[in-house]
VEXTIKE-170536 format. One record per residue (C-alpha): residue number from 1; residue in one letter; x, y, z. Coordinates in Angstrom, 1 decimal. Example, Ala and Ser with C-alpha at 12.3 -4.5 7.8 and 13.67 -1.06 7.14 Angstrom:
rec seq->1&type->A&px->12.3&py->-4.5&pz->7.8
rec seq->2&type->S&px->13.7&py->-1.1&pz->7.1
END
This chain:
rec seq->1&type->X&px->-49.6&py->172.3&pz->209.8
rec seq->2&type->X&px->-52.9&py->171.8&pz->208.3
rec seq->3&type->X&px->-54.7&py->174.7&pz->206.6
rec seq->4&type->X&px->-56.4&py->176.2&pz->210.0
rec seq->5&type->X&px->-53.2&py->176.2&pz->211.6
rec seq->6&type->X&px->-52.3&py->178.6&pz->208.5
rec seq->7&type->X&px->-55.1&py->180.9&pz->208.7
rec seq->8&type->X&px->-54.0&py->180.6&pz->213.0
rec seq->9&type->X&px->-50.8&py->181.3&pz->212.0
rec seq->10&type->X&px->-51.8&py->184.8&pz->209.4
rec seq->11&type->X&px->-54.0&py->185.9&pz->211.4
rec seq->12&type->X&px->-51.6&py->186.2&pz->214.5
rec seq->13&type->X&px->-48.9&py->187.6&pz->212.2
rec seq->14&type->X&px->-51.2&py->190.2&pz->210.7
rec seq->15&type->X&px->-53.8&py->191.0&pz->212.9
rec seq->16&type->X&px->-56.7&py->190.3&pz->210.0
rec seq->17&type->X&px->-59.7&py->188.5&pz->210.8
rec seq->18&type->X&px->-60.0&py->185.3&pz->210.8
rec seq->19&type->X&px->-62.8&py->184.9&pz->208.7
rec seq->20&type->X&px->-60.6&py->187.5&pz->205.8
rec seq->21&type->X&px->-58.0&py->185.3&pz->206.0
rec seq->22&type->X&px->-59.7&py->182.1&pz->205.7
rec seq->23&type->X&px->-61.6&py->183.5&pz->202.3
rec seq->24&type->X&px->-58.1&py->184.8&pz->201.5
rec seq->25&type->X&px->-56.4&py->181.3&pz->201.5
rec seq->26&type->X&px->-59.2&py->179.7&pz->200.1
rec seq->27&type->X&px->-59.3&py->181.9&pz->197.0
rec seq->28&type->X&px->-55.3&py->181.5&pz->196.6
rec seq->29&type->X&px->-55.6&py->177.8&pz->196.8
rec seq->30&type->X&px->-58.8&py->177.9&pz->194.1
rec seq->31&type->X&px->-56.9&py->180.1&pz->191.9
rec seq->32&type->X&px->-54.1&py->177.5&pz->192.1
rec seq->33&type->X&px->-56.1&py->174.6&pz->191.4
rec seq->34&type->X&px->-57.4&py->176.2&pz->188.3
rec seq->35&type->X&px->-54.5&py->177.5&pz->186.8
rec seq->36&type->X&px->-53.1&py->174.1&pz->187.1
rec seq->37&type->X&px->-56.4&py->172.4&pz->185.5
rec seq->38&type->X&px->-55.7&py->174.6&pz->182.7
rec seq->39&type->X&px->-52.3&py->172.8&pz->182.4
rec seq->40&type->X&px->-50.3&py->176.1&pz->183.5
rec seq->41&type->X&px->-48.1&py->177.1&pz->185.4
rec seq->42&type->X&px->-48.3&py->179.0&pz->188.8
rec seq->43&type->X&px->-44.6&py->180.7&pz->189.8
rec seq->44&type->X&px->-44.3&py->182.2&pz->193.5
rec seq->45&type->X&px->-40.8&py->183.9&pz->193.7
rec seq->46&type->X&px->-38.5&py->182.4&pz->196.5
rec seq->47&type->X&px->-41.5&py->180.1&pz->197.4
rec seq->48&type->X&px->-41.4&py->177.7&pz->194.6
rec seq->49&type->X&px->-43.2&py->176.6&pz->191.4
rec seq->50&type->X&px->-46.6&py->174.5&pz->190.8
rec seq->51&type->X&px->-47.3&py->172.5&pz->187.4
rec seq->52&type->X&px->-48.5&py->169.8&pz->185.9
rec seq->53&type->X&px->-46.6&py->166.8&pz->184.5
rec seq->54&type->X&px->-47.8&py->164.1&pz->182.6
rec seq->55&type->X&px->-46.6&py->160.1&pz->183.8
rec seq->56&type->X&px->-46.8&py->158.0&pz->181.4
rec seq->57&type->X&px->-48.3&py->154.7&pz->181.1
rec seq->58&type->X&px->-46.2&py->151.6&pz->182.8
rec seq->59&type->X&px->-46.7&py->148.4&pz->184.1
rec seq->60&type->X&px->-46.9&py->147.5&pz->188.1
rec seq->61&type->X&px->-47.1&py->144.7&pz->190.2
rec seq->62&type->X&px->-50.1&py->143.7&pz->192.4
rec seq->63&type->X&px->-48.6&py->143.1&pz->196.2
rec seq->64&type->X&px->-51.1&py->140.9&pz->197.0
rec seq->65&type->X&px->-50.8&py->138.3&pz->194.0
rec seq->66&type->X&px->-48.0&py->139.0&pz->192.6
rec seq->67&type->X&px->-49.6&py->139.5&pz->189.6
rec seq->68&type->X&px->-48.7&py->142.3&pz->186.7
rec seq->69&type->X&px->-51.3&py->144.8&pz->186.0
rec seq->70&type->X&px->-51.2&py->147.8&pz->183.9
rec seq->71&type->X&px->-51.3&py->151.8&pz->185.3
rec seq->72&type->X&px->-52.1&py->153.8&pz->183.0
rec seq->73&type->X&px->-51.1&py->157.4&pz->182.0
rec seq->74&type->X&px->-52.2&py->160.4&pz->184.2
rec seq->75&type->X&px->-51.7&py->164.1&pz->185.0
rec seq->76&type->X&px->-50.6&py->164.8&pz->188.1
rec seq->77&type->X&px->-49.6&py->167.8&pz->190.5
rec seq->78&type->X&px->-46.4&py->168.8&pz->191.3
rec seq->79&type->X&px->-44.3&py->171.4&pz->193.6
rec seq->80&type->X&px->-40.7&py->172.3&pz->192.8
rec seq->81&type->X&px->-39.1&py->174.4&pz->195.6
rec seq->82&type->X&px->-37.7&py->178.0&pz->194.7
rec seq->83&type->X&px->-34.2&py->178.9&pz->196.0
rec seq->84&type->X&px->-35.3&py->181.0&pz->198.8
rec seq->85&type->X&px->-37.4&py->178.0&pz->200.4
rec seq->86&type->X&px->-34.6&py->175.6&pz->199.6
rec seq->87&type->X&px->-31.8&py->177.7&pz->201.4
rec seq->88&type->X&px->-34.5&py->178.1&pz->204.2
rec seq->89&type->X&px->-35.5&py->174.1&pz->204.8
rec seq->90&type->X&px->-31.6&py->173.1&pz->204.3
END
């Protein structure tokens, strides 16, 4: 499902109009993003929980050559499913 088939989706369960659901979900995932930029966290009960974590800095191999190369540290997004989504999926 990709984010039209969301709006699709909302806008058959709700009856809204498309183009209020669309600026809906695009202001919901912009509020995400930020919140996360900001190195919080953003919690949805029963849904699950976005943050931030920080990998550190390790070495790696280069497929091609063989070769050992360096990757360095970096922030990067991640999802951790609340107990309601995780009874659902299972």
């Amino acid at each position: 499902m990709n984010k039209q088939d969301l709006v699709n989706h909302v806008v058959k369960a709700t009856g809204l109009p498309k183009r209020q659901v669309g600026s809906a979900l695009s202001a919901m995932i912009d509020g995400i993003t930020k919140t996360l930029k900001k190195g919080e966290r953003v919690t949805l009960v029963g849904f699950g929980t976005f943050s931030v974590k920080k990998r550190k800095a390790r070495k790696g191999r280069n497929p091609q050559t063989g070769e050992t190369i360096k990757i360095g540290a970096k922030k990067v997004a991640s999802f951790k499913a609340g107990q309601g989504l995780a009874k659902a999926v299972k």
